[in-house]
C-alpha positions as CSV (number, residue, x, y, z in Angstrom):
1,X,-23.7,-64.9,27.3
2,X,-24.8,-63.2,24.3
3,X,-27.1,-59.8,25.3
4,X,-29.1,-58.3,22.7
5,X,-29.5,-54.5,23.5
6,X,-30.5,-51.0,21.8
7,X,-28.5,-48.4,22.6
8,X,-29.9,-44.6,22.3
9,X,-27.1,-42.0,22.0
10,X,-27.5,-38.2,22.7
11,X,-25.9,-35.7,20.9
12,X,-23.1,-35.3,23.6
13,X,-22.5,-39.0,22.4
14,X,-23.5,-39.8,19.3
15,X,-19.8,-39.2,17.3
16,X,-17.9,-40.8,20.4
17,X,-16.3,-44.5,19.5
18,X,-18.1,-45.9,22.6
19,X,-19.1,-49.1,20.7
20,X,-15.5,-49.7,19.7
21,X,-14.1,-48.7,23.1
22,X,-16.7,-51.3,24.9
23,X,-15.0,-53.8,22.6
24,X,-11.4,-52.4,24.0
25,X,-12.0,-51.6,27.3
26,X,-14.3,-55.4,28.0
27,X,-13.2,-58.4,26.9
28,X,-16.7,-58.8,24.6
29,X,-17.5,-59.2,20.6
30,X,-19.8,-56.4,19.6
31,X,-22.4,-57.0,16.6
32,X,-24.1,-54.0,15.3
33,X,-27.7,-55.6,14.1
34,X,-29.3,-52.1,13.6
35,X,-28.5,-48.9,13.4
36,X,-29.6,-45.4,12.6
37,X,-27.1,-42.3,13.1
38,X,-27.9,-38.6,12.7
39,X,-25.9,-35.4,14.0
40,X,-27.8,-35.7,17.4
41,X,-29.0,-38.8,18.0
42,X,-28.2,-42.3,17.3
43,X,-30.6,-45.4,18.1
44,X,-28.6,-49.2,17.7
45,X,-29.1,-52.4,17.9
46,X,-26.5,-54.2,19.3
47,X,-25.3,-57.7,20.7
48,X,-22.9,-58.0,22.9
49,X,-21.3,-61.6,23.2
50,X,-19.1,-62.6,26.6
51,X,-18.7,-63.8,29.9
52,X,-22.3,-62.5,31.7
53,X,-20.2,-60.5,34.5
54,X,-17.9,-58.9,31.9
55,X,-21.2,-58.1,29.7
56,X,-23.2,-56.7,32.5
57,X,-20.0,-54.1,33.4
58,X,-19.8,-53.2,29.8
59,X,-23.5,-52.4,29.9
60,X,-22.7,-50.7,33.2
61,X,-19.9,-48.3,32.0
62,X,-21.9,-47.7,28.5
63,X,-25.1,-46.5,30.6
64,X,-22.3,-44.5,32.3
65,X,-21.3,-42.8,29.4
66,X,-24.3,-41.4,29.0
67,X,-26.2,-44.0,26.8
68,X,-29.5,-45.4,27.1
69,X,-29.6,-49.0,27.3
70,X,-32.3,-51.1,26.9
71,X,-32.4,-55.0,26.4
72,X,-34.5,-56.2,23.4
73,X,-37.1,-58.5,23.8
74,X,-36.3,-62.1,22.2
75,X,-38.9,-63.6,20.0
76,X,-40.0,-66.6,21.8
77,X,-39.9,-68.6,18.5
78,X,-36.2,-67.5,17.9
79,X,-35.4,-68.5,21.3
């Protein structure tokens, strides 16, 4: 299952490793499509690639972190 999401960090998150930890921790491949990182916020794009139960527990423990997630609407013509 490949998820795209955007993730929305606060500034009690935005210099932790989260996005290399979910890589760690899961058993998922991480793509960073997007991204835009300042000292208090941080607003990416990412896809997260893997078994759907493994990719909807790392979604799970990022939201736990602290960080928004939100799935991105495909385009229906890129499917």
């Amino acid at each position: 299952m490949k998820l795209r999401v955007y993730l929305t960090f606060d500034e009690s998150t935005v210099r932790e490793p989260l996005i290399w930890k979910l890589g760690k921790e899961f058993n998922v491949v991480t793509n960073i499509r997007t991204a835009e990182v300042k000292n208090h916020m941080g607003l990416v794009g990412l896809e997260i690639d893997g078994e759907s139960d493994v990719v909807e527990a790392a979604t799970a423990w990022l939201a736990d972190q602290g960080v928004k997630v939100a799935p991105i609407e495909q385009d229906v013509i890129e499917g």
